[in-house]
C-alpha positions in Angstrom: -8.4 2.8 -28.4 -5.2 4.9 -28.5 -2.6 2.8 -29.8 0.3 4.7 -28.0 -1.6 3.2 -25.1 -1.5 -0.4 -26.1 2.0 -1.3 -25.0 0.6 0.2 -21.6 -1.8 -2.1 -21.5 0.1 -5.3 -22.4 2.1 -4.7 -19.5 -0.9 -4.5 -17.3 -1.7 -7.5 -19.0 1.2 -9.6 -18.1 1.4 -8.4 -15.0 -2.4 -9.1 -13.9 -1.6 -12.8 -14.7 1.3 -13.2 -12.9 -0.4 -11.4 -9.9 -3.8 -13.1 -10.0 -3.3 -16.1 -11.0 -1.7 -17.2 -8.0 -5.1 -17.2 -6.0 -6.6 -19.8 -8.7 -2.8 -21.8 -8.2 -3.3 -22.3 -4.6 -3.9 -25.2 -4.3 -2.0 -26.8 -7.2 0.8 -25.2 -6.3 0.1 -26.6 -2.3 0.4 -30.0 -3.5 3.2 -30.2 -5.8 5.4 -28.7 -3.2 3.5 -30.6 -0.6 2.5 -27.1 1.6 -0.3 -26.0 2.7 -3.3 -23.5 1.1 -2.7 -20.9 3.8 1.2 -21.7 3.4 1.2 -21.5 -0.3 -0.8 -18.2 0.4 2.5 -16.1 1.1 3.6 -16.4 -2.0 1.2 -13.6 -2.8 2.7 -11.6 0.0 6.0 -12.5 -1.7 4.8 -11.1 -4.8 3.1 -7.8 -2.9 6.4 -7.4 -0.5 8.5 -6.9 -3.9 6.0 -4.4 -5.3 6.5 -2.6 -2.0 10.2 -2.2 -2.2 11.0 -2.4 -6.0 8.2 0.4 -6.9 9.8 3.7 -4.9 12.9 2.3 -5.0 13.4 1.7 -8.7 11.6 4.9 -9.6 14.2 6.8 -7.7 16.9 4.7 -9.2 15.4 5.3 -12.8 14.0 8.9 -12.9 16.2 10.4 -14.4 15.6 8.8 -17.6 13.5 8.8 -20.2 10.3 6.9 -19.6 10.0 4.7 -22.3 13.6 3.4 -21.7 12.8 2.8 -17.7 9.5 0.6 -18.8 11.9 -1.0 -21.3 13.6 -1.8 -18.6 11.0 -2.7 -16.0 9.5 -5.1 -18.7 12.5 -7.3 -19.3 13.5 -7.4 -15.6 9.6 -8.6 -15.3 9.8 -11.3 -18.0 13.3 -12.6 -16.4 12.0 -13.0 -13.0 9.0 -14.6 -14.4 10.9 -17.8 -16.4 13.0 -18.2 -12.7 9.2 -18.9 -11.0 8.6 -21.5 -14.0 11.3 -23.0 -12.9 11.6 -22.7 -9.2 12.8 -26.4 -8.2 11.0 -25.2 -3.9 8.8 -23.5 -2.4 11.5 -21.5 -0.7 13.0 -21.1 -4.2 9.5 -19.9 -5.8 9.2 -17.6 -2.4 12.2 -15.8 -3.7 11.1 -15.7 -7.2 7.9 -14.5 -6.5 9.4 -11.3 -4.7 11.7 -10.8 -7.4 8.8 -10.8 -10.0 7.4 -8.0 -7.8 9.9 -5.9 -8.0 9.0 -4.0 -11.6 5.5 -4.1 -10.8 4.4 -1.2 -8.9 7.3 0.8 -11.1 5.7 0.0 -14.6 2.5 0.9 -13.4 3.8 4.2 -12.0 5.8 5.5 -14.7 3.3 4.1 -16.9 0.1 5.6 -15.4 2.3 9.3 -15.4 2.9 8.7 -19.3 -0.5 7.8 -19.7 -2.1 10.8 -18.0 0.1 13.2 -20.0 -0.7 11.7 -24.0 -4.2 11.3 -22.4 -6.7 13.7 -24.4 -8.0 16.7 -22.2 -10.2 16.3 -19.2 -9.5 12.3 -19.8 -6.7 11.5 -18.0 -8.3 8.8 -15.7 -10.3 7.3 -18.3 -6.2 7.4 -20.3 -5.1 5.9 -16.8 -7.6 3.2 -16.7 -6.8 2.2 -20.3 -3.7 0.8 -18.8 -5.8 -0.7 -15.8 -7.8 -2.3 -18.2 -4.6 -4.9 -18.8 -5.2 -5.6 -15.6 -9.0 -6.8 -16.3 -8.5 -8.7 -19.4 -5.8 -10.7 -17.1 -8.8 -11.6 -15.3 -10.7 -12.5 -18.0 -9.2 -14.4 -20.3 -5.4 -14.6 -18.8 -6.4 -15.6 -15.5 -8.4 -18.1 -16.2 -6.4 -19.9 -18.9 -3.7 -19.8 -16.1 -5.8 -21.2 -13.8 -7.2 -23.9 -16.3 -3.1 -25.1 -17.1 -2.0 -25.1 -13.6 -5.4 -27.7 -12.7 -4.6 -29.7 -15.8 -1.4 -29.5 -16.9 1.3 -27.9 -14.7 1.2 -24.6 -13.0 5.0 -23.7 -14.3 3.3 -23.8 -18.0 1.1 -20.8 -17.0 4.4 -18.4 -15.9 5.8 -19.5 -19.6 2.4 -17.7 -20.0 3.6 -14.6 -18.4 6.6 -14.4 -20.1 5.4 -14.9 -23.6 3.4 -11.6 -22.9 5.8 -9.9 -21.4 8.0 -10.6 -24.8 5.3 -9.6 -27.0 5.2 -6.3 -24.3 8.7 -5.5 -25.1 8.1 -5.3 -28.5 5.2 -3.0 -28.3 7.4 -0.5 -26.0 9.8 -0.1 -28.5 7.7 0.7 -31.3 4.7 2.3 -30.2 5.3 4.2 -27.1 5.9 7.4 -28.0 8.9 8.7 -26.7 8.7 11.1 -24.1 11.6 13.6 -22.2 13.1 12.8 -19.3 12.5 14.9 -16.5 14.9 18.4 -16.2 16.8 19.1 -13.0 15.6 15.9 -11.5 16.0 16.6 -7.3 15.5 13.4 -5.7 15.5 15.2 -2.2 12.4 17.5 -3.2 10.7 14.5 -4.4 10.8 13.0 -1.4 9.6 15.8 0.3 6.3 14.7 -0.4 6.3 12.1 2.2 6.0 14.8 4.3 3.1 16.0 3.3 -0.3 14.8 5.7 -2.1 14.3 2.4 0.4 11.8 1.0 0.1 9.5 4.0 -3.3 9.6 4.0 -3.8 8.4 0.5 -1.5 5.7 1.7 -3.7 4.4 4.5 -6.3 4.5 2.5 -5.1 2.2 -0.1 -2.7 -0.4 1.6 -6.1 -1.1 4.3 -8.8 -0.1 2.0 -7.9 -2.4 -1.1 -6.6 -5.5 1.3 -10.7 -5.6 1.3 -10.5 -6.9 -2.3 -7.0 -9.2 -1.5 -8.9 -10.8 1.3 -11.9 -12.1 -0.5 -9.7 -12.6 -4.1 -7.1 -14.6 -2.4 -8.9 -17.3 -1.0 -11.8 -17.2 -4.3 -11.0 -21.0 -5.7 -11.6 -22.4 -1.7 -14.4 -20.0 -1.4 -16.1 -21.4 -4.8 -15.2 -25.4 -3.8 -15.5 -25.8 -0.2 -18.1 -23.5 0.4 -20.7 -22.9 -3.0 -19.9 -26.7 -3.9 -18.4 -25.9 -7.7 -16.0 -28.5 -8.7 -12.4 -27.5 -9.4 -12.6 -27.0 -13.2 -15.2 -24.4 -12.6 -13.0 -22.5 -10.9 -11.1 -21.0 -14.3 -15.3 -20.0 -15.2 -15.9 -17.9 -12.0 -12.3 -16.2 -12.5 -13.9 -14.9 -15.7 -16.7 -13.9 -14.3 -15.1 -12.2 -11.4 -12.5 -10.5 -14.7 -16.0 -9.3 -16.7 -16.8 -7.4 -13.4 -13.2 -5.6 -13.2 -13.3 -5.0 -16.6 -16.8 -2.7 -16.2 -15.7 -1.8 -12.7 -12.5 -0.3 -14.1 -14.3 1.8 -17.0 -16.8 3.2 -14.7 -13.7 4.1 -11.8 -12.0 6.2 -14.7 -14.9 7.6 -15.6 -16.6 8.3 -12.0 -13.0 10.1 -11.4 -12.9 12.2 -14.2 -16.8 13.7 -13.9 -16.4 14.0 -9.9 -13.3 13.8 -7.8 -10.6 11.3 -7.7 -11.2 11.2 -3.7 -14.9 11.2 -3.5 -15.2 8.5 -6.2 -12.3 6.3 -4.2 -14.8 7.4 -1.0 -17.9 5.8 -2.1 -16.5 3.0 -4.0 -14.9 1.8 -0.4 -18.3 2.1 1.3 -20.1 0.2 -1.6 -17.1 -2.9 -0.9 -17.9 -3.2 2.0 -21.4 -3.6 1.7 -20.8 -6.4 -1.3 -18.1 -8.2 0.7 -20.6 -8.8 4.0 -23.1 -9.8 1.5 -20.3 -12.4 0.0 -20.1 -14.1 3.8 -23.7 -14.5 3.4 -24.7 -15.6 -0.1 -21.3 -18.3 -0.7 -23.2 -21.2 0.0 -25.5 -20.3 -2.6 -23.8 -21.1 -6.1 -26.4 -18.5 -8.6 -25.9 -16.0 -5.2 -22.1 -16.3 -5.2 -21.7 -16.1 -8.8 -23.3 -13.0 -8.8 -21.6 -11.4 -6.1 -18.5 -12.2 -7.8 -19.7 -10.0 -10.6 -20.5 -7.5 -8.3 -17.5 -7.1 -5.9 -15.2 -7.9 -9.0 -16.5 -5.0 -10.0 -16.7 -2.8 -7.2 -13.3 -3.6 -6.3 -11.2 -2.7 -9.3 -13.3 0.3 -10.4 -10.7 2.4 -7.8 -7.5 1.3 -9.6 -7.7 4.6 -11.3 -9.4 6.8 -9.1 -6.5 6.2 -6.3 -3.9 6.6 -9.0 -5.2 9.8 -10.2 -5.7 10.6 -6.6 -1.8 10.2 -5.9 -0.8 12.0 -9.0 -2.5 14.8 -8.4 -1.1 15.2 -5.2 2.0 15.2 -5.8 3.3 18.3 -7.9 6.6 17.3 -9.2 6.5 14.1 -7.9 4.2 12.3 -9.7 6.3 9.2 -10.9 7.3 8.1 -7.8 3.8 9.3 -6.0 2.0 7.1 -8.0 4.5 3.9 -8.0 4.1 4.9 -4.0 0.6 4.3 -4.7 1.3 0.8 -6.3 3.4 0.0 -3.3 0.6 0.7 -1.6 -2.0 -1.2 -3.6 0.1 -3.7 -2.6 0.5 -3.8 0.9 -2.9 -4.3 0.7 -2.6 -7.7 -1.6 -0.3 -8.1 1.6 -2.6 -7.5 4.1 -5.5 -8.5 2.4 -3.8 -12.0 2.0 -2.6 -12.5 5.9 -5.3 -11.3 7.6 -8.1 -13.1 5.4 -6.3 -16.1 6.0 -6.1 -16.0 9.9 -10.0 -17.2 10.6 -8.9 -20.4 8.0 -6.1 -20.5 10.8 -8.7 -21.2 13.6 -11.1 -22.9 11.9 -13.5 -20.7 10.2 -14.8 -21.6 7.1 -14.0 -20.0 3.4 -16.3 -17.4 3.7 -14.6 -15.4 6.5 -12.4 -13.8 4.6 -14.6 -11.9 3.3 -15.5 -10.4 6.5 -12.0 -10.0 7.1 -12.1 -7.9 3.8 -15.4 -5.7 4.3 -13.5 -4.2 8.1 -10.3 -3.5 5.9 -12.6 -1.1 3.7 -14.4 0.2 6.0 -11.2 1.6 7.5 -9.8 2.7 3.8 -13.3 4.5 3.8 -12.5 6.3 6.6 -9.2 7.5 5.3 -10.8 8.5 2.3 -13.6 10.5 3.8 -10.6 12.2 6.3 -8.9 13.0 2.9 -11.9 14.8 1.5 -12.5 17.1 4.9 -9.4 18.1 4.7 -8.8 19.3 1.2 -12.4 21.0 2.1 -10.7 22.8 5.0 -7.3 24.5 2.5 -8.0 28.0 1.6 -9.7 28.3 -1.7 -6.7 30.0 -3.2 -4.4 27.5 -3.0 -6.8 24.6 -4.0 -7.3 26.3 -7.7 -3.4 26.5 -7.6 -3.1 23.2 -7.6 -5.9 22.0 -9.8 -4.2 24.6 -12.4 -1.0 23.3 -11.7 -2.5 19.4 -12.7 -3.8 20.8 -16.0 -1.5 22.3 -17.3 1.0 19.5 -17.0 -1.8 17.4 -18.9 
């Protein structure tokens, strides 16, 4: 591995716990501040909203520095808000801290996936991309899980002293291994925003805030899923997380590498259709434990091999605008962990069982699906000319 990548990585690391580790929390978190699951459940949309606004907003703030200082930046503003969620004394008061946690997410990622793409070796630049991702999957493995396994027997505060002792140890590893790159000459905010007005851009958006609320759906109501409805007991919950991680961890190699050898919008295309075939087969196999610990594996899997491909997708796109395209795209992602988390929750509301969600889930990728396939007829329908413009543009950036 490239160690200029590492700090990269970290972050994704830190971040991934703090993110995930909430669906395994649920329900410790619902009893010590006496709410319920579903309740306790918009703290993830808490989380998700403050990607949404930090991630264009901070970029546009930031840009026109160098980016090693803004993820400098990003990371300590991440660690801070992290200790206040340790020690939120309320719900309401963890609500807000949970926003304000958000906030650097979606930035770091964005700046950070733009750095990554440009010290990224030729004709790698997903697989560099997904390096970074991979934070996100070793969260799942081993951070997630030892979150999880804290909050059930200890206290769930201990496990955001978690997140912030790798978010210090992330700080470290900015400042001395990142290489540092230029900021950006004769920045112009207003022709960076331009690109909202581009068909394309909002297309790519579509497709990820509905498309990847297939994944938030099932993920955010896993530990119920796994107790009420497969019959594991609690402890086993912090097992299955790490099972569900080792899935990511593959899926998110084979995403970078599916969207460097064919097209970041195909690979995104197909990788939609095959969730929603694994998340209908999760509403049917749950009472099943061997059947529902595979399909954790699988849809694990499934579901974060498109972190890169979308990210490279949004890059790509977005000629000049590629920090604030692709924390766009994080905002995005996140909408989705919004979506993903209200709507999957709503048949729990009426009395559907745990496995519903995942329903819920398998209709929101079928739609991203759509987008994604309506992206791809449309890039088929430019004139060849300006196509290879663009695709020389992208390469020799990188």
């Amino acid at each position: 591995m490239n160690k200029n990548l590492l700090p990269l990585t970290l972050g994704g690391l830190g971040i991934g716990i703090t993110e995930f580790v909430m669906m395994g929390l649920l329900p410790d978190i619902a009893t010590d501040l006496s709410v319920t699951i579903p309740k306790a459940g918009h703290l993830i949309s808490a989380y998700a909203l403050g990607v949404v606004i930090g991630a264009p907003l901070l970029v546009m703030i930031a840009g026109k520095y160098p980016p090693k200082k803004i993820l400098l930046a990003l990371m300590v503003m991440f660690t801070t808000f992290n200790a206040f969620s340790a020690f939120a004394p309320s719900f309401n008061t963890l609500f807000v801290a949970r926003f304000l946690s958000g906030l650097p997410h979606g930035a770091f990622f964005g700046v950070g996936s733009v750095v990554a793409s440009r010290i990224a070796e030729k004709g790698k630049a997903a697989q560099a991309v997904s390096l970074m991702f991979m934070g996100l999957t070793i969260a799942n493995i081993l951070g997630v899980p030892l979150g999880t396994f804290i909050g059930h027997n200890f206290s769930w505060r201990i496990s955001f002293a978690v997140v912030v002792l790798v978010g210090l140890v992330t700080l470290v590893s900015l400042k001395y291994l990142l290489p540092s790159l230029p900021a950006t000459e004769n920045r112009d905010i207003k022709s960076e925003l331009s690109f909202f007005k581009k068909k394309e851009a909002w297309i790519i958006i579509f497709m990820i805030s509905i498309g990847t609320g297939g994944l938030f759906s099932w993920y955010s109501y896993i530990a119920p899923l796994m107790t009420n409805v497969a019959g594991f007991s609690p402890n086993a919950v912090t097992y299955i997380l790490m099972l569900a991680g080792v899935g990511m961890f593959g899926g998110n190699y084979l995403g970078g590498l599916l969207a460097d050898k064919f097209s970041p919008a195909k690979a995104s295309a197909a990788l939609l259709l095959v969730m929603v075939i694994t998340l209908v087969i999760v509403h049917f196999t749950s009472f099943s434990q061997p059947l529902a610990l595979i399909m954790t594996f699988i849809t694990g899997a499934v579901s974060f091999a498109l972190a890169s491909p979308i990210q490279m997708l949004m890059i790509q796109s977005a000629k000049g605008s590629e920090m604030l395209a692709a924390s766009a795209s994080q905002a995005s992602f996140n909408v989705g962990n919004a979506l993903g988390a209200f709507f999957g929750g709503l048949p729990l509301v009426y009395g559907f069982d745990y496995t519903w969600p995942a329903n819920v889930g398998a209709a929101m990728a079928l739609v991203g699906a759509f987008f994604a396939v309506w992206l791809i007829r449309s890039n088929a329908s430019k004139p060849v000319a300006q196509k290879l413009k663009t695709e020389q543009e992208f390469v020799a950036m990188h």
